[in-house]
LUMVO-234129 format. One line per field, with one value per residue (C-alpha): residue number from 1; residue in one letter; x, y, z. Coordinates in steps of 0.25 Angstrom, whole numbers, plus 5000, padded with zeros to 4 digits. Each point is the difference from the previous one (the first is absolute). Example, Ala and Ser with C-alpha at 12.3 -4.5 7.8 and 13.67 -1.06 7.14 Angstrom:
<recs>
i	c(1	2)
aa	c(A	S)
c1	c(5049	5006)
c2	c(4982	5014)
c3	c(5031	4998)
</recs>
This chain:
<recs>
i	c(1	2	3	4	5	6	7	8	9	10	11	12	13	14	15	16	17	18	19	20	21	22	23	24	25	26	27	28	29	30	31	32	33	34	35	36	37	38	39	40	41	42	43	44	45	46	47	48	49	50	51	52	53	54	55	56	57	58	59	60	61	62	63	64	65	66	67	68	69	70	71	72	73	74	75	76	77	78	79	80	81	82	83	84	85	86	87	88	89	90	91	92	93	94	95	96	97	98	99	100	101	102	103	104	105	106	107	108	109	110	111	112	113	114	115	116	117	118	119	120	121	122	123	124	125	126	127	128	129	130	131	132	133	134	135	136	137	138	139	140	141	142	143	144	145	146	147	148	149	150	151	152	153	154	155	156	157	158	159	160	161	162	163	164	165	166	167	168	169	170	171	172	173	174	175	176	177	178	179	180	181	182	183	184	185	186	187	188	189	190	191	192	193	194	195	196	197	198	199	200	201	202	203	204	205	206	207	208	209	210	211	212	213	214	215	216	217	218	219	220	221	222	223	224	225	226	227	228	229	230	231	232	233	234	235	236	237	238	239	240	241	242	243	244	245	246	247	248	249	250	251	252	253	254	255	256	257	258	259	260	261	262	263	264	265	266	267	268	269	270	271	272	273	274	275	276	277	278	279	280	281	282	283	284	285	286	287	288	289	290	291	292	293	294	295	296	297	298	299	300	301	302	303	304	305	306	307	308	309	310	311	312	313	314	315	316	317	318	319	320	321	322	323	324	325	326	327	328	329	330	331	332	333	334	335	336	337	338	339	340	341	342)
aa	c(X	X	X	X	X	X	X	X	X	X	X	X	X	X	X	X	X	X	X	X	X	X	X	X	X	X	X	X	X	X	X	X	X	X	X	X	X	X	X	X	X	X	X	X	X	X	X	X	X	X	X	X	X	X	X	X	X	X	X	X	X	X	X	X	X	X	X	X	X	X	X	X	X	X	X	X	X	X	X	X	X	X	X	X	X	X	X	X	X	X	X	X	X	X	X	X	X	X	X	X	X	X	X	X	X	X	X	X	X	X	X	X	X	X	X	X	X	X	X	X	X	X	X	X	X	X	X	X	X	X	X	X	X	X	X	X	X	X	X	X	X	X	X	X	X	X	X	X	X	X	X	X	X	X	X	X	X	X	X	X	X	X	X	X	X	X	X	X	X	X	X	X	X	X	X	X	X	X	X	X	X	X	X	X	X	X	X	X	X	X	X	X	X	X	X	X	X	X	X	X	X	X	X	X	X	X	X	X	X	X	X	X	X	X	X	X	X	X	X	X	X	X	X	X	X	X	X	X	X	X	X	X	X	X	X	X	X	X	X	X	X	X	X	X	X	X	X	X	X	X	X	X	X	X	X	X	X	X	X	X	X	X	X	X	X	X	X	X	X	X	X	X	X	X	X	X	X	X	X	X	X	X	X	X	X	X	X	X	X	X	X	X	X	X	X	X	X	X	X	X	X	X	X	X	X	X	X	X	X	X	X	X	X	X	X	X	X	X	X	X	X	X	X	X	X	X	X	X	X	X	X	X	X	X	X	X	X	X	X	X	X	X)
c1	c(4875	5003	5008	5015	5002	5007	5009	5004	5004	5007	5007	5005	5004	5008	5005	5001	5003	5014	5003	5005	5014	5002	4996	5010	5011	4999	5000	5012	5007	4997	5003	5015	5000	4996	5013	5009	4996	5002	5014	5006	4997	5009	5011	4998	4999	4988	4988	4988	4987	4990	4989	4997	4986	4993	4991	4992	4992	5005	4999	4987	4997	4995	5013	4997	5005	5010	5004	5014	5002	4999	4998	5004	5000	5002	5008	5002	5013	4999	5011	4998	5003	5012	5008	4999	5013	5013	5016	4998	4987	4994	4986	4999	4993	4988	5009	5013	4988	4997	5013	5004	4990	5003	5015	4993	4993	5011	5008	5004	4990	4992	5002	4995	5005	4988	4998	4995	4989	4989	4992	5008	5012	4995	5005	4998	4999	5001	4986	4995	4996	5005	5003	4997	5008	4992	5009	4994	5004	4991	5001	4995	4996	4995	4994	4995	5004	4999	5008	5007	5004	5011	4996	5007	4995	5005	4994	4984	4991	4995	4997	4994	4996	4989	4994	5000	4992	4992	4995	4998	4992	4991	4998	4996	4990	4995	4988	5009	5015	5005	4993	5005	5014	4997	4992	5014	5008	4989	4999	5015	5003	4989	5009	5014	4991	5005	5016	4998	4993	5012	5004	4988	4989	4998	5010	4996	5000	4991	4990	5000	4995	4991	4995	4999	4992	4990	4999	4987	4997	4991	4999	5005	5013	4997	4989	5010	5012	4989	4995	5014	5004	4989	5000	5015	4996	4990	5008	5012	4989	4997	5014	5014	5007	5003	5004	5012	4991	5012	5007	4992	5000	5007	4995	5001	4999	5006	4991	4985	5001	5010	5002	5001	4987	4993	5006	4995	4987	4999	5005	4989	4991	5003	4998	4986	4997	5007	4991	4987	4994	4999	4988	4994	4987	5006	5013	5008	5011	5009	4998	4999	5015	5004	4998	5009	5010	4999	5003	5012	5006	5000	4993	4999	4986	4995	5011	4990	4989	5007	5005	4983	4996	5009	4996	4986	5002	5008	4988	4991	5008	5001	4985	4998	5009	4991	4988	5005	5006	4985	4995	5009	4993	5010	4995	5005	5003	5013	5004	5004	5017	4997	4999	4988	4994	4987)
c2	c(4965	4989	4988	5000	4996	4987	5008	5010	4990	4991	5013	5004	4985	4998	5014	5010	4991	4997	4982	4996	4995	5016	5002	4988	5006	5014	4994	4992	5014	5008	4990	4998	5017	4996	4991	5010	5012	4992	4993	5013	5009	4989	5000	5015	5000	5009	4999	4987	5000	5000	4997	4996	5005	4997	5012	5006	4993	4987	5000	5005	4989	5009	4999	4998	4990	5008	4993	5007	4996	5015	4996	5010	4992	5009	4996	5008	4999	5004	5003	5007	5014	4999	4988	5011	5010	5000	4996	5013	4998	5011	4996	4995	5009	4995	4999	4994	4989	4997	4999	4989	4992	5001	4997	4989	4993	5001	4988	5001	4991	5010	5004	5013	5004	5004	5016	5009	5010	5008	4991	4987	4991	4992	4988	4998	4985	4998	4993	5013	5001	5009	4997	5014	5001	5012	5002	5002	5003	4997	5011	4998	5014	4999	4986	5005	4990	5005	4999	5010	4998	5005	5008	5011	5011	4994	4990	5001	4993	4989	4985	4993	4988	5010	4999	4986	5000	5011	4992	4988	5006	5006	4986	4994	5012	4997	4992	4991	5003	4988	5009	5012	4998	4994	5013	5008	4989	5002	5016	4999	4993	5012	5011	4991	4994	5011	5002	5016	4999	4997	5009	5010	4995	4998	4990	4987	5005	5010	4991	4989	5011	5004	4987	4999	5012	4998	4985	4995	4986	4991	4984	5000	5006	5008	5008	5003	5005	5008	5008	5001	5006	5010	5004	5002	5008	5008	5002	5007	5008	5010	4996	4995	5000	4986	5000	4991	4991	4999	5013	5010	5014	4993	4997	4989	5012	5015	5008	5002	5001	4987	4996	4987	4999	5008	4991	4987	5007	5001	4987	4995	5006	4997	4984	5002	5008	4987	4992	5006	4990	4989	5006	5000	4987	4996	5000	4988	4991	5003	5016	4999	4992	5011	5011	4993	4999	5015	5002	4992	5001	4985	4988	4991	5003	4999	4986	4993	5004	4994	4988	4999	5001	4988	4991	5003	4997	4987	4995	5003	4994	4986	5001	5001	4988	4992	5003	4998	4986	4999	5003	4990	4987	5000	4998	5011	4992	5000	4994	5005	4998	5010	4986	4998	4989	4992)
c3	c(4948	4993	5006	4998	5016	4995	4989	5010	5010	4989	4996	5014	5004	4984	4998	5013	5012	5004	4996	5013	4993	4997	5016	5002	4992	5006	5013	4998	4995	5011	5011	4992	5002	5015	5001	4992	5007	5015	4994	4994	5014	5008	4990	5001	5016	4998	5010	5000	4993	5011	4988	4986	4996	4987	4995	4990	4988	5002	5015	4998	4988	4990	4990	4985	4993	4988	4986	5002	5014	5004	5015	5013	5011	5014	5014	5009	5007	5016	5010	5013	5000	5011	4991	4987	5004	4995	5007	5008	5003	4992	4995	4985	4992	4991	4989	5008	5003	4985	4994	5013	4997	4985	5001	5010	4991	4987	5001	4986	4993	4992	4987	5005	5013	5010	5000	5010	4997	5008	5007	5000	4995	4986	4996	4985	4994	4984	5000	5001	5016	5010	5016	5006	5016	5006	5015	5012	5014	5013	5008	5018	5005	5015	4999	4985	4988	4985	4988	4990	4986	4994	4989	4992	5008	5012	5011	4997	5011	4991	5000	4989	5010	5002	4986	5000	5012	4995	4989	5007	5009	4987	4996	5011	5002	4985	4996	4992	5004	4988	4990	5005	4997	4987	4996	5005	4989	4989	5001	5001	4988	4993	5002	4996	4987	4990	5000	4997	5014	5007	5011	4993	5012	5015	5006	5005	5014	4997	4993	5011	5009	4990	4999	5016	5001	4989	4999	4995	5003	4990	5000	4983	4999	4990	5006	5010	4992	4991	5013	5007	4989	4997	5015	5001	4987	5005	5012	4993	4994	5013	5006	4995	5011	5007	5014	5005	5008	5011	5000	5006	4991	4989	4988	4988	4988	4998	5003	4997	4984	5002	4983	5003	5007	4990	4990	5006	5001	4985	4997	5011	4991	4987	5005	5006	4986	4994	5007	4998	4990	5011	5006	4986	5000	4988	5003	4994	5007	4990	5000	5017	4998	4989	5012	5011	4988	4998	5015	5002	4985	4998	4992	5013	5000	4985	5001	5007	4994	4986	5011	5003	4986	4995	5011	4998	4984	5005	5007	4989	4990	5009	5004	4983	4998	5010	4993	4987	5005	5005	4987	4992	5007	5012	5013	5006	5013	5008	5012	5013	4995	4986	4992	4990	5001	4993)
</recs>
């Protein structure tokens, strides 16, 4: 196969990771919501927050950056099951429990006021990002602790604390943890690479546990993303149901004939096709960075081979000069400061 390992790794680190001043910036956001939502229950004598927890791709680290900021940034807001009833101590409903902490956290200073919907309560910025408030409550049952989200069916036994540990615990399991998750980033930005893609393939979730199952580790990144993807591939192939790695007899996709597995199957697919020629002998640089371009619809790739090429003419233009400097009767002598001298 022939060597991209550096491209792919200028690719994840210039175009998919998250740049800390965007972590920063949602950061600062959600702990504003943390203040609003804390402030607005003791103004309206509602009950304490026993905890604030961060969750899902950015808890995890595997968030991509977005050119339109289109960031969703989860944190859970917990109470204990005992503070959430009403002034007759009836207990709140799962919906009762979302719109508190919505009229919580809107003090007025959104141009769009917070909104409740299935699983949480959103908070909506104009830079294009989201704060999603999923609300849980801890439950104590006979010295038994466990959590239930409010959800639109009702209280569902859920904590998404779970998958972070999960996946940390995939990563330390891992040959090379670090890779890993930029593998989860890379394969992630695959399937957001197309705009007709968007909401047509596996989510994110999915594809992170697809990663932790089929994870291939290799020394060049590139041989590690190619045989990631083929096995996650190949294992959609006999199977396209993907187990919620957490929730026991639950699962990530609908069904077993799930579209959006099946659709990421092809799309998986039609990138290995893609990148056929690089196993070609005489496969070029140029045609192998032609194919990484063809996978992520983008020019980063053949831009630095053109940024190679220009350098390498640069050099030979200035080791020409030299030599024709040479050739002219000069001396061809410098000192150590770049000064010619006799």
């Amino acid at each position: 196969m022939f060597d991209c390992a550096k491209d792919v790794l200028s690719f994840h680190d210039e175009k998919v990771t998250l740049p800390q001043s965007d972590r920063t910036a949602m950061r600062d956001r959600r702990n504003a919501n943390r203040d609003r939502s804390r402030k607005g229950l003791e103004k309206n004598a509602g009950p304490p927050i026993d905890e604030h927890v961060v969750q899902g791709s950015y808890a995890m680290k595997t968030m991509l950056r977005h050119d339109a900021n289109d960031y969703d940034i989860d944190d859970g807001v917990y109470f204990a099951k005992e503070d959430l009833v009403g002034p007759r101590g009836a207990e709140l409903t799962s919906r009762q429990a979302r719109e508190m902490v919505r009229d919580a956290v809107d003090d007025g200073s959104f141009a769009d006021a917070p909104e409740v919907h299935g699983n949480c309560v959103r908070v909506v910025y104009k830079k294009g990002y989201h704060v999603d408030m999923p609300v849980y409550r801890k439950v104590s049952d006979d010295g038994a602790v466990y959590y239930e989200l409010a959800s639109a069916s009702g209280w569902k036994r859920s904590d998404a604390r779970d998958v972070t540990e999960w996946f940390d615990d995939v990563r330390s399991a891992s040959a090379d943890g670090v890779q890993l998750r930029r593998i989860v980033r890379l394969i992630k930005k695959f399937a957001k690479s197309r705009d007709s893609w968007s909401g047509q393939l596996l989510s994110g979730f999915g594809i992170t546990a697809l990663v932790a199952q089929e994870f291939v580790h290799y020394t060049r990144e590139d041989e590690a993303l190619y045989y990631t993807m083929k096995a996650i591939r190949d294992r959609l192939t006999w199977n396209l149901v993907v187990a919620h790695p957490v929730t026991p007899n639950d699962t990530i996709t609908d069904g077993p004939e799930d579209p959006k597995a099946r659709r990421l199957k092809g799309k998986l697919t039609e990138a290995i096709d893609n990148m056929a020629p690089l196993f070609a002998s005489d496969c070029t640089r140029n045609e192998a960075l032609g194919c990484w371009d063809k996978v992520f619809f983008t020019t980063h790739f053949s831009e630095r081979g053109e940024a190679r090429d220009v350098s390498e003419k640069s050099v030979a233009s200035t080791s020409a000069a030299i030599i024709g400097s040479q050739s002219d009767g000069g001396s061809g002598i410098f000192s150590a400061g770049g000064s010619r001298h006799a």
